[in-house]
PDB file of N, CA, C and O in Angstrom:
ATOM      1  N   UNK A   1      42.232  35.614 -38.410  1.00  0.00           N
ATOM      2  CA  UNK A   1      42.142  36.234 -37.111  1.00  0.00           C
ATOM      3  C   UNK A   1      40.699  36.672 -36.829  1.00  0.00           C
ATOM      4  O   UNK A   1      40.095  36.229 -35.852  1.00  0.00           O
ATOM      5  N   UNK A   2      40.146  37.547 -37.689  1.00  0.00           N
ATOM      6  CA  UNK A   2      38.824  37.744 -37.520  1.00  0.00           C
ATOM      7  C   UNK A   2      37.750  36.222 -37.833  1.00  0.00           C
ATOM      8  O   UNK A   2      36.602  36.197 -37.390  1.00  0.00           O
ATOM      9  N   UNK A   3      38.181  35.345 -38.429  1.00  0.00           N
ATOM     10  CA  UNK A   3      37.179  34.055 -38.147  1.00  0.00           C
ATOM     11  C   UNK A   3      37.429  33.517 -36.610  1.00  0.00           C
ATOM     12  O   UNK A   3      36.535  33.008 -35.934  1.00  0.00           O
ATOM     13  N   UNK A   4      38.708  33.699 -36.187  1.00  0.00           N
ATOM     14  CA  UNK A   4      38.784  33.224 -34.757  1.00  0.00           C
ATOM     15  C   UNK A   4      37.868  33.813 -33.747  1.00  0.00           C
ATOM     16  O   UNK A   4      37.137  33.150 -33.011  1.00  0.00           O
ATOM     17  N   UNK A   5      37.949  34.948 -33.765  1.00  0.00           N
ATOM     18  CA  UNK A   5      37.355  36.300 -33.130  1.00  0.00           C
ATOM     19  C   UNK A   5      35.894  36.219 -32.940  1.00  0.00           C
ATOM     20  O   UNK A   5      35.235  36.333 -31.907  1.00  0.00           O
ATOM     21  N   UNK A   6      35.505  35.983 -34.235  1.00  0.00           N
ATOM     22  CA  UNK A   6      34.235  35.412 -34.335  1.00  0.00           C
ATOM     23  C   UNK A   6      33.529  33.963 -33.171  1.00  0.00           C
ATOM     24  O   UNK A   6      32.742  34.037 -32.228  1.00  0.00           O
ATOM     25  N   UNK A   7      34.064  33.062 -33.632  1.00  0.00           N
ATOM     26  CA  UNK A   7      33.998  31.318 -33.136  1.00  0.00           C
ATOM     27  C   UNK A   7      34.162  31.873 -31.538  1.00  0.00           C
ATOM     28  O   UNK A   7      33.237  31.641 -30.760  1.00  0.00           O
ATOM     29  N   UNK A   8      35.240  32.535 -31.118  1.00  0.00           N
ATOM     30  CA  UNK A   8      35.333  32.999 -29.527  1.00  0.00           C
ATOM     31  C   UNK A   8      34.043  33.819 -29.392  1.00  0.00           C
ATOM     32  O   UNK A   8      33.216  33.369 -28.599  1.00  0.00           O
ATOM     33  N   UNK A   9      33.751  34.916 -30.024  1.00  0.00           N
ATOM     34  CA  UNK A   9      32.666  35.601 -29.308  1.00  0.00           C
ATOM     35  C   UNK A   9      31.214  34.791 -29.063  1.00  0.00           C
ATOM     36  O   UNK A   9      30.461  34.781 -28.090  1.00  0.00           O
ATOM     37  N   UNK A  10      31.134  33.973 -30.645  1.00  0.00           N
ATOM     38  CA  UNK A  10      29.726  32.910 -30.251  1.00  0.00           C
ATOM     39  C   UNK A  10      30.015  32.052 -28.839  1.00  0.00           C
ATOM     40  O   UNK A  10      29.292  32.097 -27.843  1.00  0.00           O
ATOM     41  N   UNK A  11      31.305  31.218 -28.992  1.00  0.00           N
ATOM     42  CA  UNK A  11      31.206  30.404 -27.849  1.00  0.00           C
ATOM     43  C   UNK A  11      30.909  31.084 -26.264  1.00  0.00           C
ATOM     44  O   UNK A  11      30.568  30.439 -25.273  1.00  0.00           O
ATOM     45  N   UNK A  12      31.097  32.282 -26.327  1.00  0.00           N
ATOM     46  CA  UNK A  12      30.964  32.987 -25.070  1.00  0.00           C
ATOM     47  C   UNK A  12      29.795  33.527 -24.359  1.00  0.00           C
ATOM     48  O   UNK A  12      29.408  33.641 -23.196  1.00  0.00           O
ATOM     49  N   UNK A  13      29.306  33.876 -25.811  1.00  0.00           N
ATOM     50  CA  UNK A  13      27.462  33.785 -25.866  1.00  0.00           C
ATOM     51  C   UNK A  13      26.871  32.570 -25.565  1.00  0.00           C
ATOM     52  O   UNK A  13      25.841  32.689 -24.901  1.00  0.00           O
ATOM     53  N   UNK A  14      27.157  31.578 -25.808  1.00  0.00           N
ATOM     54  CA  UNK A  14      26.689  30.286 -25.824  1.00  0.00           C
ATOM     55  C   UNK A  14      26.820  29.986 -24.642  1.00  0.00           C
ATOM     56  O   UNK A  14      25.797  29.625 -24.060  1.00  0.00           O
ATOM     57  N   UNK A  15      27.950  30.023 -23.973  1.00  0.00           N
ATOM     58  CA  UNK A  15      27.782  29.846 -22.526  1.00  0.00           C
ATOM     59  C   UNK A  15      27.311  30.543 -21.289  1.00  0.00           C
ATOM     60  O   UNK A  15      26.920  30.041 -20.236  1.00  0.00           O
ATOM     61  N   UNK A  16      27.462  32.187 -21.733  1.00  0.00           N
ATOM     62  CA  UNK A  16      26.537  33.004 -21.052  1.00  0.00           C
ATOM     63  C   UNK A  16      24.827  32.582 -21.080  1.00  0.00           C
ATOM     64  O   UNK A  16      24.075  32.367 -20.130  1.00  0.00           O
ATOM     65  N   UNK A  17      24.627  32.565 -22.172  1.00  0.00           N
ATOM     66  CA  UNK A  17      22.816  31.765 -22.274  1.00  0.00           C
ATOM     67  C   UNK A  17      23.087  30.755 -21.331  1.00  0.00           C
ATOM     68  O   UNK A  17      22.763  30.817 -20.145  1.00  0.00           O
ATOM     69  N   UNK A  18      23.752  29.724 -21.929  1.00  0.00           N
ATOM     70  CA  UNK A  18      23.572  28.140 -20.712  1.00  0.00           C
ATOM     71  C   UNK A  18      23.572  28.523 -19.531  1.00  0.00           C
ATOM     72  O   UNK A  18      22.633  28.141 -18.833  1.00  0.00           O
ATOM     73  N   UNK A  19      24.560  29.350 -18.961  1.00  0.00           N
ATOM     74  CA  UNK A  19      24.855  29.635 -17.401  1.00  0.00           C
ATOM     75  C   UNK A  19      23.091  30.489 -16.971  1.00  0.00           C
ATOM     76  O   UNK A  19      22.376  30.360 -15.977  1.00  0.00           O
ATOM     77  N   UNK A  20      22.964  31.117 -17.915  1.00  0.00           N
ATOM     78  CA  UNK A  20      21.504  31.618 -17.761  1.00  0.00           C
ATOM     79  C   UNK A  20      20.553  30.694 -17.214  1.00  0.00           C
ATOM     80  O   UNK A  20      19.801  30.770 -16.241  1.00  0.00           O
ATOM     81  N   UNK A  21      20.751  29.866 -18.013  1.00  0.00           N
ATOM     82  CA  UNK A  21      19.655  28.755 -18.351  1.00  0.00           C
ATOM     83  C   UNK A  21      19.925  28.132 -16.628  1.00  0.00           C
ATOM     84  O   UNK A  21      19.125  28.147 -15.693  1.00  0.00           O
ATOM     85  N   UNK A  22      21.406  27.592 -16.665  1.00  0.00           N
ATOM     86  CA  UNK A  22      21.867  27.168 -15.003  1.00  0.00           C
ATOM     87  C   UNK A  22      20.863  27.937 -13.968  1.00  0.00           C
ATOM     88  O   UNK A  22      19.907  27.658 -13.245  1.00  0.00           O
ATOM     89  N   UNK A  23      21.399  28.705 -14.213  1.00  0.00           N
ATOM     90  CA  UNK A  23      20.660  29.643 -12.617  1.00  0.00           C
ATOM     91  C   UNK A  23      19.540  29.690 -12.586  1.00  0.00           C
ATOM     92  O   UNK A  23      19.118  29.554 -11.437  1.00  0.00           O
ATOM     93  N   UNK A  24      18.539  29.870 -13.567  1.00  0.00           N
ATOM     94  CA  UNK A  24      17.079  29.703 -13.386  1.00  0.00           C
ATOM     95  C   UNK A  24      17.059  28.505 -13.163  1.00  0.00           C
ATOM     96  O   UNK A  24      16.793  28.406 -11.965  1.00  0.00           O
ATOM     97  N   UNK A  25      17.211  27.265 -13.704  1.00  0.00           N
ATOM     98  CA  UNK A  25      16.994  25.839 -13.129  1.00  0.00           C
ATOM     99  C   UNK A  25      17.461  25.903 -11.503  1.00  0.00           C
ATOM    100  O   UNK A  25      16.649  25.639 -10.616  1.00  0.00           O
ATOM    101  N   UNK A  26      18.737  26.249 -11.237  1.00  0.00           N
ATOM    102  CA  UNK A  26      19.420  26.050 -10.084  1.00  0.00           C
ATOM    103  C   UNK A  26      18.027  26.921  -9.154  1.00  0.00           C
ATOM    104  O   UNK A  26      17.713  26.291  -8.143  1.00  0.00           O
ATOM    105  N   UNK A  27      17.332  28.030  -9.345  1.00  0.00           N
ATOM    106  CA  UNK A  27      16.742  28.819  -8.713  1.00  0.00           C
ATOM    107  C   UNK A  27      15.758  28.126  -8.724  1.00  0.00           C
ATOM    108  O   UNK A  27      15.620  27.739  -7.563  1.00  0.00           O
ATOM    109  N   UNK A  28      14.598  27.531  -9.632  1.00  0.00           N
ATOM    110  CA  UNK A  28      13.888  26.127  -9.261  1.00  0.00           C
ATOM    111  C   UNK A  28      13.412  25.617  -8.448  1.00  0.00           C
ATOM    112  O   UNK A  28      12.339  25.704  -7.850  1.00  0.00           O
ATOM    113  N   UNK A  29      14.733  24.709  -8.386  1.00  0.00           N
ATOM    114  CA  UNK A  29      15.556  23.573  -7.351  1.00  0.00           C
ATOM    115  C   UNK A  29      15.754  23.911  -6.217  1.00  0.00           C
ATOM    116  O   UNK A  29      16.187  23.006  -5.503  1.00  0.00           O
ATOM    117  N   UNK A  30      15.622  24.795  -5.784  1.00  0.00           N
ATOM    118  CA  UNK A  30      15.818  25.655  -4.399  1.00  0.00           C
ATOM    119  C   UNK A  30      14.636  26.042  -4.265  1.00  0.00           C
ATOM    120  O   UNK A  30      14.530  26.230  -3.053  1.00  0.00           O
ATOM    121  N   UNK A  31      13.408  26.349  -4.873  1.00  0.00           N
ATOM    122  CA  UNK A  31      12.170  26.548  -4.519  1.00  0.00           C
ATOM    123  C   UNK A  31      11.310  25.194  -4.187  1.00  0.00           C
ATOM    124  O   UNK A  31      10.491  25.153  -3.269  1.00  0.00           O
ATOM    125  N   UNK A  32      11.570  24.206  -4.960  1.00  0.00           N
ATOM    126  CA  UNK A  32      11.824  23.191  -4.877  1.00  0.00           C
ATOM    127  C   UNK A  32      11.671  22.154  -3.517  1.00  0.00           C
ATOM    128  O   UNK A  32      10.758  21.423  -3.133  1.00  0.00           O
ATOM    129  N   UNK A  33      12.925  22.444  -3.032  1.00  0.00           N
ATOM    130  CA  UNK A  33      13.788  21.916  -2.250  1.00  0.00           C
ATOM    131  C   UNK A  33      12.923  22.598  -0.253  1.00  0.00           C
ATOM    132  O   UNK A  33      12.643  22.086   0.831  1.00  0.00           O
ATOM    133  N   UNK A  34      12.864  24.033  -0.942  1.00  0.00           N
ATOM    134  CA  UNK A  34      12.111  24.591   0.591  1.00  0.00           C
ATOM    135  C   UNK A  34      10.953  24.099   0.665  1.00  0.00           C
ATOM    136  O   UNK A  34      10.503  23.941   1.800  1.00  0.00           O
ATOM    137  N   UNK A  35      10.055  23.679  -0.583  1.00  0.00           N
ATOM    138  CA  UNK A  35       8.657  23.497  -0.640  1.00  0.00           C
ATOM    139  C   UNK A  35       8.656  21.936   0.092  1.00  0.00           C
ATOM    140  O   UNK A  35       7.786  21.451   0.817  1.00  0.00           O
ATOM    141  N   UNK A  36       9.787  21.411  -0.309  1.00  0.00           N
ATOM    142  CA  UNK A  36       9.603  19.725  -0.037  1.00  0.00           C
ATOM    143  C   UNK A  36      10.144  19.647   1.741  1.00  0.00           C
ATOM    144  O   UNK A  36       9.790  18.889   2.644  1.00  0.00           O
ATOM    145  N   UNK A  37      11.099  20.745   1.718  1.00  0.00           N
ATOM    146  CA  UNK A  37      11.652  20.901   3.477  1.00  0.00           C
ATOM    147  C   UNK A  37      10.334  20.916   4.438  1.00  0.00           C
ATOM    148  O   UNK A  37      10.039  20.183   5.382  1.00  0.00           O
ATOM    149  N   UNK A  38       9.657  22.007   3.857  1.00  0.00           N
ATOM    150  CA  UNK A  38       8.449  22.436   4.360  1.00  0.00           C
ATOM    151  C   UNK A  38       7.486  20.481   4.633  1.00  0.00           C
ATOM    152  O   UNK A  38       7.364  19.733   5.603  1.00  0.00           O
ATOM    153  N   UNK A  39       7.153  20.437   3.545  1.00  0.00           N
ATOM    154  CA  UNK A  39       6.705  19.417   3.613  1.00  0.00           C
ATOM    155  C   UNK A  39       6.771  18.380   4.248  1.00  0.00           C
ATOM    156  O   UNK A  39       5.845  17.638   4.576  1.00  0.00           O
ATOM    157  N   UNK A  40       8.031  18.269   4.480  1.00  0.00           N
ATOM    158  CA  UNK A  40       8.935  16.900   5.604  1.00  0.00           C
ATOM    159  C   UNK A  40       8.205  17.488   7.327  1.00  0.00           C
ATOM    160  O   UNK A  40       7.686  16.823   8.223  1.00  0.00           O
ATOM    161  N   UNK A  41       8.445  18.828   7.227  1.00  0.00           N
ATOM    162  CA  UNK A  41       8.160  19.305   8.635  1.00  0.00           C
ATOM    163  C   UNK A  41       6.836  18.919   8.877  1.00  0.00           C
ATOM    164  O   UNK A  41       6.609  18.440   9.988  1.00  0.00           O
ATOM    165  N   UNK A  42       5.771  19.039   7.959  1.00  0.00           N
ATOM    166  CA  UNK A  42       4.539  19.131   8.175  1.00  0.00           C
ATOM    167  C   UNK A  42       4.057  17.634   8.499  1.00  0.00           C
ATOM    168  O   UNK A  42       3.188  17.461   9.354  1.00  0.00           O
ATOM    169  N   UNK A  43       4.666  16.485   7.766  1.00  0.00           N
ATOM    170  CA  UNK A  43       4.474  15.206   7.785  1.00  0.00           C
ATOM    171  C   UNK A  43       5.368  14.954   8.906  1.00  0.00           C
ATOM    172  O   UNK A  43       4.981  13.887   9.383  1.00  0.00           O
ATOM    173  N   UNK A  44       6.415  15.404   9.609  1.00  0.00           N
ATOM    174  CA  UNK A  44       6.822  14.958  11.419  1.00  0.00           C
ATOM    175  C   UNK A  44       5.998  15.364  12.245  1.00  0.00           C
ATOM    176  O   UNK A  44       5.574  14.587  13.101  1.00  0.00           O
ATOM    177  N   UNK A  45       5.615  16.554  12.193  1.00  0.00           N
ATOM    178  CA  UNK A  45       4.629  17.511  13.398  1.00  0.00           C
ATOM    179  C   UNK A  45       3.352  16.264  12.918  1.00  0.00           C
ATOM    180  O   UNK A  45       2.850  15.787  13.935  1.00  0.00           O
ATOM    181  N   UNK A  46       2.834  15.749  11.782  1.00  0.00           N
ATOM    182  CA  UNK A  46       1.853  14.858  11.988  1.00  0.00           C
ATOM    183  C   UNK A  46       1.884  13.801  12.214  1.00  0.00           C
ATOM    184  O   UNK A  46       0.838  13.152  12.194  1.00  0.00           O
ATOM    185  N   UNK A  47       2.977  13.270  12.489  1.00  0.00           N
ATOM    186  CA  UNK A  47       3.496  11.924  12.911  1.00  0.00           C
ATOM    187  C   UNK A  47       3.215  11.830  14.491  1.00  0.00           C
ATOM    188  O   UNK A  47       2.576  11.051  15.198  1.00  0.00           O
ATOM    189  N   UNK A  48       4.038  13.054  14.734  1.00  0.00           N
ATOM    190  CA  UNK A  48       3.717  13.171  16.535  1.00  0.00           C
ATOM    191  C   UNK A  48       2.513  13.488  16.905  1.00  0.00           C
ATOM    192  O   UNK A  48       2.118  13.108  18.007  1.00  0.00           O
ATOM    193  N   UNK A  49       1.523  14.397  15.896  1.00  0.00           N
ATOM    194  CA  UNK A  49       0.105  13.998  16.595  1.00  0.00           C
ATOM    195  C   UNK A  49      -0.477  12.773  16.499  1.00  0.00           C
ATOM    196  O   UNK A  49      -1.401  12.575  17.288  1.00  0.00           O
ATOM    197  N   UNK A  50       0.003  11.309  15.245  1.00  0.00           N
ATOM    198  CA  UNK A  50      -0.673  10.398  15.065  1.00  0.00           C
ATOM    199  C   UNK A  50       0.003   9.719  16.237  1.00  0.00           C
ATOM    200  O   UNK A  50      -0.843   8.921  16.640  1.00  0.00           O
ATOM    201  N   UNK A  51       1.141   9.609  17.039  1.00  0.00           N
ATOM    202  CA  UNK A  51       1.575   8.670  18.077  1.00  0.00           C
ATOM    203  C   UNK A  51       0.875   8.889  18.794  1.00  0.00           C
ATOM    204  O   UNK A  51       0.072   8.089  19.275  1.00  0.00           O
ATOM    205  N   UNK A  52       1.042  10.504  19.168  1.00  0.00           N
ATOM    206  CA  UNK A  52       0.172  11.063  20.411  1.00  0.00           C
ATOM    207  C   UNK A  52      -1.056  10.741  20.677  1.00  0.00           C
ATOM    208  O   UNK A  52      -1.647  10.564  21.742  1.00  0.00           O
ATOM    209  N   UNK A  53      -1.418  10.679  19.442  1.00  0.00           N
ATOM    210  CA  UNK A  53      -3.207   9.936  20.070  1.00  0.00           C
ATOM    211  C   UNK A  53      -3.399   8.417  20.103  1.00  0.00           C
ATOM    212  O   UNK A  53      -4.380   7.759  20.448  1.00  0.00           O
ATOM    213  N   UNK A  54      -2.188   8.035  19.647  1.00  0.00           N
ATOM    214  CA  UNK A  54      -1.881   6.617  19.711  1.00  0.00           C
ATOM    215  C   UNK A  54      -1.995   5.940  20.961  1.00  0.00           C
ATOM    216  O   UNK A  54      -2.525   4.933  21.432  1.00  0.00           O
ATOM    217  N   UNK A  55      -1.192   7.022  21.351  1.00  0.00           N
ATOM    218  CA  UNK A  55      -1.045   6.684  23.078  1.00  0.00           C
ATOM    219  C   UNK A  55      -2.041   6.994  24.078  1.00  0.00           C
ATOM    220  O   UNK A  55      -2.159   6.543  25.217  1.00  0.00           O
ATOM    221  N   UNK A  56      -2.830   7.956  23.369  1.00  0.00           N
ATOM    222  CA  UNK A  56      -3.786   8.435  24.508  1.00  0.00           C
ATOM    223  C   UNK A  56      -5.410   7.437  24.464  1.00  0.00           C
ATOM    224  O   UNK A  56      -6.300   7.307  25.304  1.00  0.00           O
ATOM    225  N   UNK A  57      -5.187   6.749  22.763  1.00  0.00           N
ATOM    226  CA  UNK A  57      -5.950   5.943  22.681  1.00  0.00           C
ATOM    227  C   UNK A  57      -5.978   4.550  23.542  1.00  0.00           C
ATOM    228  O   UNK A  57      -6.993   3.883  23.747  1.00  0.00           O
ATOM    229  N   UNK A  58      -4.547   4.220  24.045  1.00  0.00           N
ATOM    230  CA  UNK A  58      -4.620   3.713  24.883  1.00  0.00           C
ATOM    231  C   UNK A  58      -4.348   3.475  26.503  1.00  0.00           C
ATOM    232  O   UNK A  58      -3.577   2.713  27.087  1.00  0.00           O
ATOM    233  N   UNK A  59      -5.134   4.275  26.895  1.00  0.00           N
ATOM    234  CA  UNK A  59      -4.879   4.834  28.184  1.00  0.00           C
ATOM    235  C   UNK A  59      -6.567   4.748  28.692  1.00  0.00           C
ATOM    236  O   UNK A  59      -7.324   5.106  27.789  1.00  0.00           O
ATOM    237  N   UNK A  60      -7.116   4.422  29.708  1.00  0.00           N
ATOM    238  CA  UNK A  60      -8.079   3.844  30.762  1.00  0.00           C
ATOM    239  C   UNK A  60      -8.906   5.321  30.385  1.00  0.00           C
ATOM    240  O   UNK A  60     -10.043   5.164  29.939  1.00  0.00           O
ATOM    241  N   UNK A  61      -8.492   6.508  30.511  1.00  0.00           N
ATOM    242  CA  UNK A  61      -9.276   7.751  30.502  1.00  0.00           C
ATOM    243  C   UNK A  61      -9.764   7.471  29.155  1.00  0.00           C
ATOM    244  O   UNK A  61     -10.994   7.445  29.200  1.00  0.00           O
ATOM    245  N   UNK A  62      -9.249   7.209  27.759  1.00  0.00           N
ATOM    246  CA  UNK A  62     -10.097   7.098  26.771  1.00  0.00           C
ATOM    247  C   UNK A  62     -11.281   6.100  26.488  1.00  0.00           C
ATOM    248  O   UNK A  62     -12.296   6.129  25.793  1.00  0.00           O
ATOM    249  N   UNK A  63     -10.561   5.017  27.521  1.00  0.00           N
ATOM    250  CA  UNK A  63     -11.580   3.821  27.295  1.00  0.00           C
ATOM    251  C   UNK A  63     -13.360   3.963  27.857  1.00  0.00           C
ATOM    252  O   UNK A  63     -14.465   3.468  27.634  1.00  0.00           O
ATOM    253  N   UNK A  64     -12.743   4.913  28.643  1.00  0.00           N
ATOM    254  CA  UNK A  64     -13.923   5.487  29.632  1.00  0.00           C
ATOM    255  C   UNK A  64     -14.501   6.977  29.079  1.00  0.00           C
ATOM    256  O   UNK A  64     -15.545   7.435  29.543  1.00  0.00           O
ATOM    257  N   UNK A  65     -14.021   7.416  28.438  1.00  0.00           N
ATOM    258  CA  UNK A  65     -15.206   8.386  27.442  1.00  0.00           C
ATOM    259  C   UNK A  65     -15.460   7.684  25.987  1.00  0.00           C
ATOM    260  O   UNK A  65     -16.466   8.150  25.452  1.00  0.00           O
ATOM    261  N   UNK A  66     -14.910   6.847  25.342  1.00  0.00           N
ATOM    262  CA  UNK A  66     -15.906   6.172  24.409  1.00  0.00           C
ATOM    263  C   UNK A  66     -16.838   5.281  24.871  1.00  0.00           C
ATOM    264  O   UNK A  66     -17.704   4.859  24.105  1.00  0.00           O
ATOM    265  N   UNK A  67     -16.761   4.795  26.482  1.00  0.00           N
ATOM    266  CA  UNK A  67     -17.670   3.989  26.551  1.00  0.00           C
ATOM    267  C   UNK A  67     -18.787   4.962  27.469  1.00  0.00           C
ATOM    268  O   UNK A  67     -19.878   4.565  27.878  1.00  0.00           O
ATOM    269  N   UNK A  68     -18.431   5.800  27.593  1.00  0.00           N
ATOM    270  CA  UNK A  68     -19.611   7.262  27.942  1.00  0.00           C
ATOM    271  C   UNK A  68     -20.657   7.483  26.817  1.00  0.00           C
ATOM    272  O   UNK A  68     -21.856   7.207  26.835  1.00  0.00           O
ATOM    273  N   UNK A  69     -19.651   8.243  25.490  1.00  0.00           N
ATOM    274  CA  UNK A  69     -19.831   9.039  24.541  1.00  0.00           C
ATOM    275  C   UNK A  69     -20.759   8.053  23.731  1.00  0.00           C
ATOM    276  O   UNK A  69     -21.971   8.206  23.580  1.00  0.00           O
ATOM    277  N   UNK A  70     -20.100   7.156  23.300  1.00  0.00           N
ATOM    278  CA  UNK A  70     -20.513   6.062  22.086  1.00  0.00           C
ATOM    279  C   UNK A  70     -21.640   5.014  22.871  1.00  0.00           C
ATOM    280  O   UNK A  70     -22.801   4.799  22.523  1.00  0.00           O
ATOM    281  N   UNK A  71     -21.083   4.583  23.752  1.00  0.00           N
ATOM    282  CA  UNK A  71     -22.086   3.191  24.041  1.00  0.00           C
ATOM    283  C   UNK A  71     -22.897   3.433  25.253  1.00  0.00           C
ATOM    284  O   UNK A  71     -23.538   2.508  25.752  1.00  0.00           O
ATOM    285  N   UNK A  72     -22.909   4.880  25.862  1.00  0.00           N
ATOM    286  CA  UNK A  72     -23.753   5.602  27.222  1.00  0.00           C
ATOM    287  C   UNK A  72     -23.346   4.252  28.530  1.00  0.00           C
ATOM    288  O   UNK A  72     -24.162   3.885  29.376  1.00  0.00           O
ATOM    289  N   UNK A  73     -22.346   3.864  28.437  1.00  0.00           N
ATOM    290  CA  UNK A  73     -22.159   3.220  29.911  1.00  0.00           C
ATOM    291  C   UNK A  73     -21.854   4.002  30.531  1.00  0.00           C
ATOM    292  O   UNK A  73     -21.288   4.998  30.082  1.00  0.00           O
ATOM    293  N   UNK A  74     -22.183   3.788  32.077  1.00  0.00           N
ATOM    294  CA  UNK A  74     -21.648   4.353  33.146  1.00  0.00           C
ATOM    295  C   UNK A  74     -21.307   3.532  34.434  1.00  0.00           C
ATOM    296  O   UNK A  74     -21.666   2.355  34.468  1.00  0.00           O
ATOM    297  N   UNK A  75     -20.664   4.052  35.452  1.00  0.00           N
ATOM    298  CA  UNK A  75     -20.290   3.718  36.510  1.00  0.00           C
ATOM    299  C   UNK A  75     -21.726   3.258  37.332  1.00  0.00           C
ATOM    300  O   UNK A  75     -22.792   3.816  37.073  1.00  0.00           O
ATOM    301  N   UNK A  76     -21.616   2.179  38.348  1.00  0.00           N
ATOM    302  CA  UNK A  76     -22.540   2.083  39.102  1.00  0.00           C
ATOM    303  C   UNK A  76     -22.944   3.535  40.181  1.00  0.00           C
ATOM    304  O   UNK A  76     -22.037   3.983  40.884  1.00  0.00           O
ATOM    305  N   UNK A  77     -23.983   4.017  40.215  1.00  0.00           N
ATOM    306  CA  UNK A  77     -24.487   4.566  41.443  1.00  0.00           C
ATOM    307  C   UNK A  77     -23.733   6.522  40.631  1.00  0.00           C
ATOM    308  O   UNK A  77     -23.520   7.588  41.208  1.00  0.00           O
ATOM    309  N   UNK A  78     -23.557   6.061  39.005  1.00  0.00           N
ATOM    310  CA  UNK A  78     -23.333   7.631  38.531  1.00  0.00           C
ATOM    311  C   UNK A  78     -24.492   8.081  37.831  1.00  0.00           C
ATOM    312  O   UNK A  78     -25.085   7.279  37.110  1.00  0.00           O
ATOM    313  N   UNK A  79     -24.957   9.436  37.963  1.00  0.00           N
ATOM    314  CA  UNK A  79     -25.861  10.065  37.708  1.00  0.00           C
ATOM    315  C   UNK A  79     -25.046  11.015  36.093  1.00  0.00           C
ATOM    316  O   UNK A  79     -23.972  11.571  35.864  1.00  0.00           O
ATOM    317  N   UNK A  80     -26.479  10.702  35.230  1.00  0.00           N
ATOM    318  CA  UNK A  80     -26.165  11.358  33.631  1.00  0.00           C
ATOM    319  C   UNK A  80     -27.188  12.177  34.025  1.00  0.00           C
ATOM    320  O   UNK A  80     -28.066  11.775  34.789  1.00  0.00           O
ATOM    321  N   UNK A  81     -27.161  13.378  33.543  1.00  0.00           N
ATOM    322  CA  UNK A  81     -27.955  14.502  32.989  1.00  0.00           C
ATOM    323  C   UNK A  81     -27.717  14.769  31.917  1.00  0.00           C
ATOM    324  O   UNK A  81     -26.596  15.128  31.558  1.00  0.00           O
ATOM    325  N   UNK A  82     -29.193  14.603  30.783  1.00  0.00           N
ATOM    326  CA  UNK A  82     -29.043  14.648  29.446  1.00  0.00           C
ATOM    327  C   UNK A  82     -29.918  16.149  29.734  1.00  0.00           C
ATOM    328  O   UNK A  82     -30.563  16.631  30.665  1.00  0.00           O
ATOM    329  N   UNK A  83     -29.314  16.754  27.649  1.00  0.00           N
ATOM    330  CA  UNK A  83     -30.186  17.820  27.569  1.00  0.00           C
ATOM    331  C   UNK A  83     -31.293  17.534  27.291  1.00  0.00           C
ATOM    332  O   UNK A  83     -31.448  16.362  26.950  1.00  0.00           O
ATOM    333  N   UNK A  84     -32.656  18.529  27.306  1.00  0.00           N
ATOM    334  CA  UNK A  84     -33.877  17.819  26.553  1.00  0.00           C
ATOM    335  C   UNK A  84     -33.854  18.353  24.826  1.00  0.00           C
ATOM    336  O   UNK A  84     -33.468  19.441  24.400  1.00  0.00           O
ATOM    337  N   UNK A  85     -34.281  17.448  24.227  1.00  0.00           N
ATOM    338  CA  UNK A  85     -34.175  17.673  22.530  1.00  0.00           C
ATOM    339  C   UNK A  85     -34.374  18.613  22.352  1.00  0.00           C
ATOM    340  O   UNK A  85     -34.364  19.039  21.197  1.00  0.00           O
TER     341      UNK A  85
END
């Protein structure tokens, strides 16, 4: 009776530790899990700025400030005012 007594109290210990062991892993996995949620959000919100300029890259108003900005064309009969150096 007392060897039984025994074998029950270890096994109970044994599984109290494991379940221990559970919940810190399980607690983890849930830190885990928000860090990677987080992450998903951050990579959509940058998805929609990469379309967004996707689109704006192609649109007549952009074509017409890189060819301002970058290559100084202008419209016939338009006046540039540069700064002086």
């Amino acid at each position: 009776m007392f060897l039984t007594g025994i074998v029950v109290l270890m096994l109970v210990v044994v599984v109290a530790v494991r379940s221990n062991d559970l919940k810190q892993k399980q607690a983890l996995y849930a830190e885990k899990e928000a860090a990677l949620e987080q992450q998903i959000e951050e990579e959509k919100a940058r998805t929609e700025e990469i379309e967004e300029y996707r689109k704006y890259t192609q649109t007549k108003k952009y074509v017409e400030e890189v060819a301002k900005d970058k290559l100084g064309l202008v419209y016939d009969g338009e006046i540039i005012f540069k700064e002086d150096d």
